[in-house]
C-alpha positions in Angstrom: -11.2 -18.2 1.3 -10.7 -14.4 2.7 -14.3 -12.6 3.1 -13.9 -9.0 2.0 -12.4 -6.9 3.9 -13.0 -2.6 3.9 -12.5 -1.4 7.2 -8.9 -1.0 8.1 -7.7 -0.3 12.3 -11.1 0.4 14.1 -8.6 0.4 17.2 -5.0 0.3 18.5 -4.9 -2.3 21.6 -1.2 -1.2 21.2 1.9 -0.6 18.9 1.6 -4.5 17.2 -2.3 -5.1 17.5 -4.7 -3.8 15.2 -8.3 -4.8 15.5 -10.0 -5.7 11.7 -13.7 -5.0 11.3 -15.3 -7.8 8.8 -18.1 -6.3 6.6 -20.0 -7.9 3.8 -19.9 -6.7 0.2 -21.7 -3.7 -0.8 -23.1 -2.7 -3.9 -21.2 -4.4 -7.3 -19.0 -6.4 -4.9 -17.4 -3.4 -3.2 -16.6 -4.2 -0.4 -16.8 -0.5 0.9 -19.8 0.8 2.5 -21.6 2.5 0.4 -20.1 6.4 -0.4 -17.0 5.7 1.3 -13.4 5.3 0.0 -10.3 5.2 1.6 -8.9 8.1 -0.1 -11.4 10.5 -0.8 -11.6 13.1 -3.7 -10.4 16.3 -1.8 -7.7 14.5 0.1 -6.5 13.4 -3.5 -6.5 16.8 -4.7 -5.2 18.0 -1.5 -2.2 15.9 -1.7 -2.0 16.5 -5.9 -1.3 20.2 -4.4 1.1 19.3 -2.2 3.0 18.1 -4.5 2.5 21.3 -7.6 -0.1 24.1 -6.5 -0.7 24.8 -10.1 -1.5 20.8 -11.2 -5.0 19.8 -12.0 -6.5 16.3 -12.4 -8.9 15.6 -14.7 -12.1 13.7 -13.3 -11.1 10.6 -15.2 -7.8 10.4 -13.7 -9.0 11.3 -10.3 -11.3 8.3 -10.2 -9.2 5.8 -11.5 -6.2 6.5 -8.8 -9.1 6.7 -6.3 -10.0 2.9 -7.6 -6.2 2.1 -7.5 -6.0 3.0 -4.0 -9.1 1.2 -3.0 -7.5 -1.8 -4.5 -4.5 -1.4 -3.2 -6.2 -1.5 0.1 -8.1 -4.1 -0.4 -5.2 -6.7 -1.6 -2.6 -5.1 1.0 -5.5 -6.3 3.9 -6.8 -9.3 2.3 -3.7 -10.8 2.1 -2.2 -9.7 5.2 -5.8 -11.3 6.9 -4.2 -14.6 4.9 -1.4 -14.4 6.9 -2.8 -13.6 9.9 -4.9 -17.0 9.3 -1.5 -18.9 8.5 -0.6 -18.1 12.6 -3.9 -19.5 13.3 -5.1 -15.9 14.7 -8.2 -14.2 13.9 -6.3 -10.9 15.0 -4.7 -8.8 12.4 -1.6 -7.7 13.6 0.3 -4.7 11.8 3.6 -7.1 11.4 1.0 -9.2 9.1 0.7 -6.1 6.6 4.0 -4.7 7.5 5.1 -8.6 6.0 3.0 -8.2 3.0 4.2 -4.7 2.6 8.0 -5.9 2.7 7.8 -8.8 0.7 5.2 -8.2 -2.3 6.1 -4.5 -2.6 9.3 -3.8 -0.8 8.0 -1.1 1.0 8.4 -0.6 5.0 6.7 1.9 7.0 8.5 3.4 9.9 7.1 4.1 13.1 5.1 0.9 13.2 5.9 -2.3 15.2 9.8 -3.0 16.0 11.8 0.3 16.6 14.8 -1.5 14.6 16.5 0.6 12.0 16.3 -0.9 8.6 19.5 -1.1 6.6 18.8 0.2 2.9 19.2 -2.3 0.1 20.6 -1.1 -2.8 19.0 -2.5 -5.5 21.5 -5.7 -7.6 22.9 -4.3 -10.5 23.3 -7.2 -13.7 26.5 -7.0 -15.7 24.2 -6.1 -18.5 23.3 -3.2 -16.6 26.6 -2.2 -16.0 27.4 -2.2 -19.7 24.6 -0.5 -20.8 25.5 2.2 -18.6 29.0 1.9 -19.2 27.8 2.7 -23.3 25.9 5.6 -21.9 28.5 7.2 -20.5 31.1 6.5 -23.1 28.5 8.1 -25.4 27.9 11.2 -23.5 31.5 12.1 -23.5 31.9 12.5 -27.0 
């Protein structure tokens, strides 16, 4: 069983060692002290504006992608703290998330551990695929 986890790096020992700070559930199970998220509201709306100055989230929406992102969070480091356990280490290392990160969501994040370029995989194509586009196109044409 992994005990919550809400902290994320309290220190870098160096590029492939990240040291995890355990803390008990908070209020309603949150694991979270109390008030704090890991993205907050104006960072949110911050990066909403990065994106389209003239956008504007409604409250609703902004607390529900501020919950998605704390859950996110949350499963990302619980489950790389699982791995972590599988190498019999109570350290979590960034090439434990980076692992989860590759294999549950296919993402990678430059800049962190090896220096190795990653090749890009192009996604498989089915033949069904291939013939619906093949439809598509035929269609467009006309």
């Amino acid at each position: 069983i992994v005990p919550p986890l809400s902290s994320v790096a309290t220190s870098m020992a160096n590029s492939t060692t990240t040291a995890m700070k355990v803390m008990p559930p908070g209020p309603a199970g949150r694991s979270s002290p109390e008030g704090s998220q890991v993205l907050s509201k104006k960072k949110l709306q911050d990066l909403v504006r990065e994106i389209d100055p003239n956008e504007q989230l409604d409250e609703d929406v902004e607390e529900m992608l501020l919950q998605i992102a704390d859950d996110f969070i949350e499963s990302v480091v619980t489950a790389a703290c699982q791995l972590a356990r599988h190498r019999k280490s109570n350290t979590l290392e960034v090439k434990d998330v980076q692992l989860h990160l590759e294999r549950q969501w296919n993402m990678w994040i430059p800049g962190y551990g090896s220096d190795e370029i990653r090749p890009f995989k192009k996604a498989c194509t089915t033949e069904a695929h291939k013939q619906r586009m093949a439809l598509i196109r035929k269609t467009t044409k006309k």
